[in-house]
Structure formats: structure tokens, C-alpha cells
C-alpha positions in Angstrom: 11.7 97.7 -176.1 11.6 93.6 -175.2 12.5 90.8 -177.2 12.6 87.3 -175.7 14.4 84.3 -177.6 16.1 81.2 -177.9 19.5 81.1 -178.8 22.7 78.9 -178.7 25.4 79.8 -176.3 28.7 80.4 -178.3 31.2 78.6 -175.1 31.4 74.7 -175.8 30.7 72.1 -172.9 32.9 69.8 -171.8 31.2 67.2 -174.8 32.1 69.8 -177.1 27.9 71.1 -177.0 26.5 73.8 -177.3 24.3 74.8 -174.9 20.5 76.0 -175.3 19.3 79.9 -173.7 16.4 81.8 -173.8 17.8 85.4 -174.0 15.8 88.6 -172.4 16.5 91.4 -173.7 15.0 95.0 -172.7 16.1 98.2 -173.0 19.2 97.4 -174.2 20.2 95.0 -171.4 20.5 91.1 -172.2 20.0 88.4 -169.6 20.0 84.3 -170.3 17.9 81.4 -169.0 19.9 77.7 -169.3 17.5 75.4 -171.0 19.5 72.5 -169.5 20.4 71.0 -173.2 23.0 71.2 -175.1 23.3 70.5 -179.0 25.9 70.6 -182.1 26.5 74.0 -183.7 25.4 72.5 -187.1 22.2 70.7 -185.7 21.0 74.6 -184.6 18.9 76.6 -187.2 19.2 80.0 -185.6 16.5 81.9 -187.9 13.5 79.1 -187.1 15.2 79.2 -183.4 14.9 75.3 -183.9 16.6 72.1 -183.4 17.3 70.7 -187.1 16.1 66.8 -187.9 20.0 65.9 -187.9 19.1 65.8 -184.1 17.9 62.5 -183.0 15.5 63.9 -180.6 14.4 66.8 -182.8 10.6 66.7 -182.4 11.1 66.4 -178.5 13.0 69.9 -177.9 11.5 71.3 -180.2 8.6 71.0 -178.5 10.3 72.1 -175.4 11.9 75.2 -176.8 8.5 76.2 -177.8 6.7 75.5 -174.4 9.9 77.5 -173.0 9.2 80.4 -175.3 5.4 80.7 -174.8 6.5 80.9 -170.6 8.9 83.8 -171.2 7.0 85.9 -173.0 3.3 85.4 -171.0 5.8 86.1 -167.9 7.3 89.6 -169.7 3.1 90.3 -170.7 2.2 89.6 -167.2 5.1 92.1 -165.7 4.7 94.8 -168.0 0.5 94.5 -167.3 1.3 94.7 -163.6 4.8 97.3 -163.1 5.3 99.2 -166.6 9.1 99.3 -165.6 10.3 95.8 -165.8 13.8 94.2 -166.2 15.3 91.6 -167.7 16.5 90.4 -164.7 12.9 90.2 -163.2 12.1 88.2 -166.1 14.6 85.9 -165.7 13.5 85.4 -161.4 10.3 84.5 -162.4 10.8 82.1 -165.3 14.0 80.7 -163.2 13.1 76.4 -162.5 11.7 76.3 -158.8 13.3 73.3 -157.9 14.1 73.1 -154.7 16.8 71.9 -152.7 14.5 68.4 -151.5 15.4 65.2 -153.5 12.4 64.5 -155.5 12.1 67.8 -157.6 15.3 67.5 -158.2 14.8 63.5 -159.2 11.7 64.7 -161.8 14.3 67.5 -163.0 17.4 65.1 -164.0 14.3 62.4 -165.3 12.8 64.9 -167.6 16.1 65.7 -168.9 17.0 61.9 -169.6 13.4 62.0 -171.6 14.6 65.0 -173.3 17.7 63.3 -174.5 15.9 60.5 -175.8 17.4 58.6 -173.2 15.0 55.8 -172.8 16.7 52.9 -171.1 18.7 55.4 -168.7 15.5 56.9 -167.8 13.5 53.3 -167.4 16.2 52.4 -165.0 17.0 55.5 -163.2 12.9 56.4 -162.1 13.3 52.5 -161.0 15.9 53.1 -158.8 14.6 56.6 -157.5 11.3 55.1 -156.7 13.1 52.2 -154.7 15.0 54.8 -153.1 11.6 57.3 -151.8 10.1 53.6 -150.5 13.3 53.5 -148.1 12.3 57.2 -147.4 9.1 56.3 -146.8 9.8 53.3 -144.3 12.2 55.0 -142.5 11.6 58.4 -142.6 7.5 57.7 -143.4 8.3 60.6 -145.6 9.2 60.2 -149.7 11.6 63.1 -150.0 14.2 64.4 -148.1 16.4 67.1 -147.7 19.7 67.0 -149.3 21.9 68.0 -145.9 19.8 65.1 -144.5 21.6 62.5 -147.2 24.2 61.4 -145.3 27.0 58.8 -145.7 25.0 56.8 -142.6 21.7 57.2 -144.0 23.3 55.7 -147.7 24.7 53.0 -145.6 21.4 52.2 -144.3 19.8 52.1 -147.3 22.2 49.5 -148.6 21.2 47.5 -145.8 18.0 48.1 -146.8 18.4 47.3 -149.5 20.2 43.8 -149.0 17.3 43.0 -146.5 14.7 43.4 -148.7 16.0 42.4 -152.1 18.8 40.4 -152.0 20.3 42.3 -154.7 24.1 42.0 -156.7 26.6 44.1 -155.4 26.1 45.7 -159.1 22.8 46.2 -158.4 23.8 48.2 -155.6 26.0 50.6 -157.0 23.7 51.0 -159.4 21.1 53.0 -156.7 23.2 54.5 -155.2 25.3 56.3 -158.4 21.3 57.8 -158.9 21.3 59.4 -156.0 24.9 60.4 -156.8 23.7 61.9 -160.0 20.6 63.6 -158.8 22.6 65.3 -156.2 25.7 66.4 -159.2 22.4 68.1 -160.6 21.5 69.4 -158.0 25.0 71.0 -157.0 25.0 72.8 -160.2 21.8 74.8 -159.4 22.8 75.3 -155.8 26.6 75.2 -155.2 26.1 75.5 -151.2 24.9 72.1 -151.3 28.5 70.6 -152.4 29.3 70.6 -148.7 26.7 67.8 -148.0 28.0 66.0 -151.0 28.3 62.2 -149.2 30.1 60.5 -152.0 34.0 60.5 -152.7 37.4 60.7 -150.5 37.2 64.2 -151.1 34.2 64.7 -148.9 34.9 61.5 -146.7 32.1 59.9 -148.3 31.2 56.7 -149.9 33.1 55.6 -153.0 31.5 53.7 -155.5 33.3 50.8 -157.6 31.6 48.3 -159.7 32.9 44.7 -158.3 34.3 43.2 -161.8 32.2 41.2 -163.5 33.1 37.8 -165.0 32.6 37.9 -169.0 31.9 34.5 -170.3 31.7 33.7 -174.5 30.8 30.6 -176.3 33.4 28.4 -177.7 33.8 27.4 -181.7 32.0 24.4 -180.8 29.0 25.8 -179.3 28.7 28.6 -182.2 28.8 25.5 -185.0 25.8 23.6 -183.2 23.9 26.8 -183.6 24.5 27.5 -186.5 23.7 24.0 -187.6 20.3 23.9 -186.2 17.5 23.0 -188.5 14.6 25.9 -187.7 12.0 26.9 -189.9 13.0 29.7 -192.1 11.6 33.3 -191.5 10.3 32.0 -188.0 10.5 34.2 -185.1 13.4 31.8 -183.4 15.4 31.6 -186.9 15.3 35.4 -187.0 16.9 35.7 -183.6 19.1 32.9 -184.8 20.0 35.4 -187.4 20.5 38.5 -185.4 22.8 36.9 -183.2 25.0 35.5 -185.8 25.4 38.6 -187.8 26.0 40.4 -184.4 29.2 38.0 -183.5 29.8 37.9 -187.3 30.6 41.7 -187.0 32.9 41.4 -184.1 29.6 41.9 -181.7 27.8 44.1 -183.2 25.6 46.2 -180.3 21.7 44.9 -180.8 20.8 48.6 -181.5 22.9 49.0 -184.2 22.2 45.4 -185.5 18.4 46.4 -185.3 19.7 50.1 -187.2 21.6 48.6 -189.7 21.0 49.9 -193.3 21.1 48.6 -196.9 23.5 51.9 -197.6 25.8 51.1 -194.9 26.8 47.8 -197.0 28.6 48.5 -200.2 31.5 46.9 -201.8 31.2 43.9 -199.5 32.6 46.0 -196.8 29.8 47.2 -193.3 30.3 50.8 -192.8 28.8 52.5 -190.2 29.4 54.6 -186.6 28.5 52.9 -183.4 25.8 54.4 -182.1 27.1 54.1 -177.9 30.4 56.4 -179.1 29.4 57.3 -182.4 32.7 56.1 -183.3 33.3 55.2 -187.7 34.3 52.0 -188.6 34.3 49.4 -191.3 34.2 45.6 -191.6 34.2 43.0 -194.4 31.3 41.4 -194.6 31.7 37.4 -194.5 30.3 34.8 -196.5 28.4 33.4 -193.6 27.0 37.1 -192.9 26.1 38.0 -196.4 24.0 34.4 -196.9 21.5 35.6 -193.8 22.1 39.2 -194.8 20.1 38.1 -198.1 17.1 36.3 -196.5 15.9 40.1 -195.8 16.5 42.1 -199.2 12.8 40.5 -200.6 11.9 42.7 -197.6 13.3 45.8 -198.2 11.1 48.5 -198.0 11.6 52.6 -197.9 12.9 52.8 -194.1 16.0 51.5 -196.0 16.2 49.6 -192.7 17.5 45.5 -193.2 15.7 43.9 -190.3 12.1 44.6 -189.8 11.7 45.0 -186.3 12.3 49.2 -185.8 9.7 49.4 -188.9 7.0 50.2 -186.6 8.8 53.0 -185.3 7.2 56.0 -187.1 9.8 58.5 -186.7 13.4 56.8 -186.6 14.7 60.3 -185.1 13.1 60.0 -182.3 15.7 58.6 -180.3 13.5 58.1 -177.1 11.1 55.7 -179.2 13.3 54.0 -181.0 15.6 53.2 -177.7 11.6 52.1 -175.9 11.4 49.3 -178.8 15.0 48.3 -179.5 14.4 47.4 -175.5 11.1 45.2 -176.1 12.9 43.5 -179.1 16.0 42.9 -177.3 13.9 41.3 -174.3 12.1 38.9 -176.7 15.1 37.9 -178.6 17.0 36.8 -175.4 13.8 34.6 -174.6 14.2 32.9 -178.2 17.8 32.8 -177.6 17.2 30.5 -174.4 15.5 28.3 -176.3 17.7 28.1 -179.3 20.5 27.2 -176.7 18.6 24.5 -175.3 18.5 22.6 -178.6 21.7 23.4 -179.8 23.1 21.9 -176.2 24.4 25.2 -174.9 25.0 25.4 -171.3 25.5 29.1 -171.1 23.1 32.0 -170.5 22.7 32.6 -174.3 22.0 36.3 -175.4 22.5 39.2 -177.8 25.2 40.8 -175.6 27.1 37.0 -175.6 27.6 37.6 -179.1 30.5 40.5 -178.4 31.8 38.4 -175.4 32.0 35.2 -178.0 34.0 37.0 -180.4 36.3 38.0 -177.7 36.6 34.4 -176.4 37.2 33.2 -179.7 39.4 35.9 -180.8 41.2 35.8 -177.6 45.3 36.3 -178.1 45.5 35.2 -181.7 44.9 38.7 -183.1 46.5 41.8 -182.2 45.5 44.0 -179.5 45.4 47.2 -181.9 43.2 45.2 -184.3 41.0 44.2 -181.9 40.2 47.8 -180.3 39.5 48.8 -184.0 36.7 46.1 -184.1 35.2 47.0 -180.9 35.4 51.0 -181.3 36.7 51.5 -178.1 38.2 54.7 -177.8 41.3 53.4 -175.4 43.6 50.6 -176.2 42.9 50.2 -172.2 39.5 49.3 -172.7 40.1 46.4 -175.1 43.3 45.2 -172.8 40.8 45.2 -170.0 38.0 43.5 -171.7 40.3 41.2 -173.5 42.2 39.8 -170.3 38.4 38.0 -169.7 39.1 35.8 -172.5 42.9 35.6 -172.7 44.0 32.4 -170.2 47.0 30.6 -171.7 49.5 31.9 -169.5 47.8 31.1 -165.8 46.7 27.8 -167.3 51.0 27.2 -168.2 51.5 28.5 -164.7 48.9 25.8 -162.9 50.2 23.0 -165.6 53.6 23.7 -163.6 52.6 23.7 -160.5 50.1 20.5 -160.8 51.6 18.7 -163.4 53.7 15.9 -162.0 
């Protein structure tokens, strides 16, 4: 007797997940297959053996559960046809992933799963960066994968040069290609533990440590956020909606765009926003200002059954889908910043105006008058480090006291 299914494994990952198995049973003897995914208990429906719609990316493993099914039990049809005696085990050999211990299967392994996860700008920027890294291959090596023994801490300092010769990039940028090689090869580690000892990244190894250089956070002034405010556009017009998106943004203590473009009629009740960030998925609430609700009000005319307040994720059919709705809350965000360089032009903004300035403008502004503890409410973070960190970017009294010393005479 055989039985082949898909169930959730009952030990939590380190995200508190639940991972996803397909479990071979015969003759009494159970083996499991790792699906690579890993949900909540209460987004599992164990009869269907499906992901319930509480899941963002339901539709999408679903889908994959099912074409993970379907291989398991042709493979257990095709056994049994060929040897009547088969095992679970046998099963499980020839369904396991043949990816290989070469870079690029292993690069279309950890892609697929960010596309799995609905992971959409991760994934945009990560197949980028693996593409840029198989042209070094290529150039160097006139080969576009490579073994991962042959990834060495010399070869990674060669592709920085590389890199630096042929792009020019930001030290950021830098550390940005090399942390996906990093993460292919973590993946890769975890399929085939005898590869940690090529591992070239860390002190533990002797291998290269990666840091992001700090980056310098830079907010518009009272001033600057009065002349825009101010300015006289045409009402319902493409630049006064970005107008509007970045003011209700810094009007909620900078408000991510994705959860500015998410933001529901039901989360605003009793002239209070509640809703959970959707980077941490952290809870929160915030009063909503008069200056907020007067724009929040240009859009109820509009309101229509995806309960949604701004239009512009309407045209995503299925607001689950996380991978889709991350795909356009990128093509919105791009064409916002481009109406946002043009509203700072006429408002007489000299800064690089854009929807992520809005959480660095309430940080300037806010800067030491309110209470550190406050302040990492309003920005979710989960550690009162985070916002002391992020804070110190906007906080400058006491070094411009300590120059005023020193230079004023």
C-alpha cells in the first residue's frame, strides 16, 4: 500500500514557519520531500492539502504543490510499472531537486523561490545581479557557471575589480552583488553541507566580510514642505496625485509607498489610521491630521469595491498575489518619483525629491524634539536601536554647539 501527500511539518523554523513536505508512505514506512516553503499553521488547510487565501501568494503555491504532487506520484506509477517492490526511499531519490553543486542551478533554485514568495523586487534585483555576475564568468572564465570550490575569496576580489572597471558602481552597489552570491551559496550549503568549507565570505572562513558603507539620509526642511504644499496644480492631475501621495506619506510619519498604495477605507475609523506595516508586519495606529484627512477626501467619490483609497493597485486583479502587486507598486513608485522631480523644481527644492524622502523628512523635522520611544512607535521598528541609529541622521544640535565653540570668536 502507497500514499503520496503534501503535508506541513509540525517543527517551526527559525521565522516561526512551518515548513511544506510531500510525505511517501509505503508499506508502512514514511519518508519526506522539503518543498523549500514554509507557511503559518493557520494559513494551511490540511484536508484540501492547500495553501488558504490568508496567504498572500496563495494561487502561486498552490499551483506548485500541485505540480509537486502530480511528480511524486507519476514517479511511484513509473517504479512500481518497472520493479513491483519499491520504497519510499526510492521515491524520494528520484523526485529529490538535481541541482547541482555549479552556481547557476543553484542561482535558478534561490530565484524561483524568491518568485514563489511573491518576492518581486528581491527577485528583479537579485537575477540583475546574477546575470552581471555569469558575464564576469563569462569574460574571465569564457564560461557562465562555475563550480562553487572554484569561488574564491581572489576570484570575488576580482570581480569587484571588475566590477569598478566596467561600471563605476557605489560601494553599495557593490555589496549588493556580492551578498547574491553570498545567498546563492547559503542555499546551496543547505542542500550540500560539504560545500561549507569553500564558503569565501566571513572571519570565520577567512573570507570577505561584507558591510554596507553608511549612507547619508537627507530630509526636507519645514520650509521646503510649505512651498509644496502651497503649489497651485490642477486637481486630480497625475502630478497633484503624486503631490498627494507624498504628503499623506510624511503626514503618517513616512508611511512606506506600498502601504500608502494598500491603504484601505477600513483601516480609517474614528479619525485614527490603523493598520500593520507590511515590511515587519508590525500593528500600529496614528491620528489622522487635518491636513491628511482634506486630501484623504479628494478620493472617497472614487471608492469602489477593492475598498482600496488610491487607485493605482486597482488594476491588480488579485490583491493576494503578492508577486503582482509588489511588480506594480514598483512601476508606480518609478513614475511617482519622476512627478516628484518635477514638483520639486517648481516648488524650488534643491533635493533629490521622492517617496522614500517623505520618512527621511519626518525624521529631519521630528529630529530631537520628540521622544526616542515615541518615535520608534511611529516608525515600527522593532529595536529602539534602529530608530537611535536612523535618528542620529537628523539630530545635529550638539556637534553644531561643539563647532560654535571652537569657531566662534
Amino acid at each position: 500500500m502507497s500514499s503520496v501527500k503534501v503535508v506541513l511539518r509540525q517543527k517551526q523554523n527559525k521565522d516561526g514557519l512551518f515548513p511544506l513536505a510531500v510525505r511517501i508512505t509505503k508499506d508502512r514506512k514514511t519518508t519526506y520531500i522539503y518543498l523549500g516553503q514554509a507557511i503559518a499553521e493557520s494559513q494551511w488547510d490540511e484536508t484540501a492539502q492547500r495553501v488558504k487565501k490568508s496567504h498572500p501568494n496563495s494561487a502561486r503555491l498552490n499551483n506548485f504543490i500541485l505540480k509537486k504532487l502530480a511528480e511524486a506520484n507519476d514517479t511511484l506509477l513509473e517504479l512500481q510499472t518497472q520493479k513491483e517492490d519499491v520504497s519510499s526511499r526510492a521515491v524520494k531519490q528520484s523526485l529529490k531537486p538535481k541541482v547541482g553543486i555549479t552556481f547557476v542551478p543553484q542561482a535558478e533554485h534561490y530565484l524561483a523561490n524568491l518568485k514563489l514568495q511573491g518576492k518581486y523586487v528581491q527577485f528583479n534585483s537579485e537575477q540583475s545581479r546574477i546575470k552581471r555576475f555569469q558575464e564576469f564568468l563569462k569574460t574571465r572564465l569564457k564560461n557562465v557557471d562555475i563550480a562553487f570550490s572554484d569561488i574564491t575569496v581572489s576570484l570575488l576580489e576580482n570581480y569587484r575589480a571588475w566590477l569598478v572597471g566596467t561600471r563605476n558602481p557605489s560601494e553599495r552597489t557593490i555589496i549588493n552583488h556580492l551578498m547574491s552570491i553570498r545567498a546563492v551559496f547559503s542555499q546551496a550549503i543547505k542542500e550540500h553541507p560539504a560545500l561549507e568549507k569553500y564558503y569565501p565570505f566571513g572571519k570565520k572562513n577567512k573570507g570577505i566580510s561584507l558591510k554596507f558603507p553608511e549612507s547619508l539620509k537627507v530630509g526636507l526642511t519645514v520650509d521646503e514642505v510649505k512651498r509644496i504644499e502651497a503649489l497651485d496644480l490642477k486637481p486630480g492631475s497625475p502630478i497633484d496625485h503624486a503631490r498627494n501621495l507624498w504628503l499623506i506619506s510624511f503626514y503618517f510619519a513616512g508611511m512606506r509607498t506600498s502601504d500608502v498604495l494598500l491603504l484601505r477605507w477600513s483601516e480609517l475609523q474614528n479619525d485614527r489610521l490603523h493598520y500593520s506595516m507590511g515590511k515587519n508586519n508590525k500593528p500600529g495606529t496614528i491620528k489622522i491630521s487635518d491636513k491628511a484627512a482634506a486630501i484623504l477626501a479628494q478620493y472617497k467619490p472614487q471608492a469602489d469595491k477593492s475598498g482600496l483609497v488610491f487607485p493605482d493597485l486597482r488594476v491588480v486583479k488579485d490583491l493576494n498575489n503578492q508577486f503582482e502587486v509588489e511588480r506594480r507598486t514598483a512601476f508606480v513608485d518609478k513614475t511617482l518619483n519622476e512627478y516628484l522631480k518635477k514638483i520639486a523644481v517648481l516648488a524650488g527644492v534643491d533635493k533629490n525629491l521622492s517617496m522614500h524622502i517623505a520618512r527621511h523628512t519626518f525624521g529631519n523635522i521630528a529630529g530631537d524634539k520628540i521622544p526616542v520611544q515615541m518615535l520608534q512607535k511611529l516608525y515600527r521598528h522593532s529595536s529602539i536601536l534602529t530608530t537611535i541609529g536612523y535618528q542620529a541622521n537628523f539630530v545635529h544640535q550638539e556637534s553644531d554647539d561643539a563647532v560654535d565653540a571652537v569657531t566662534d570668536f
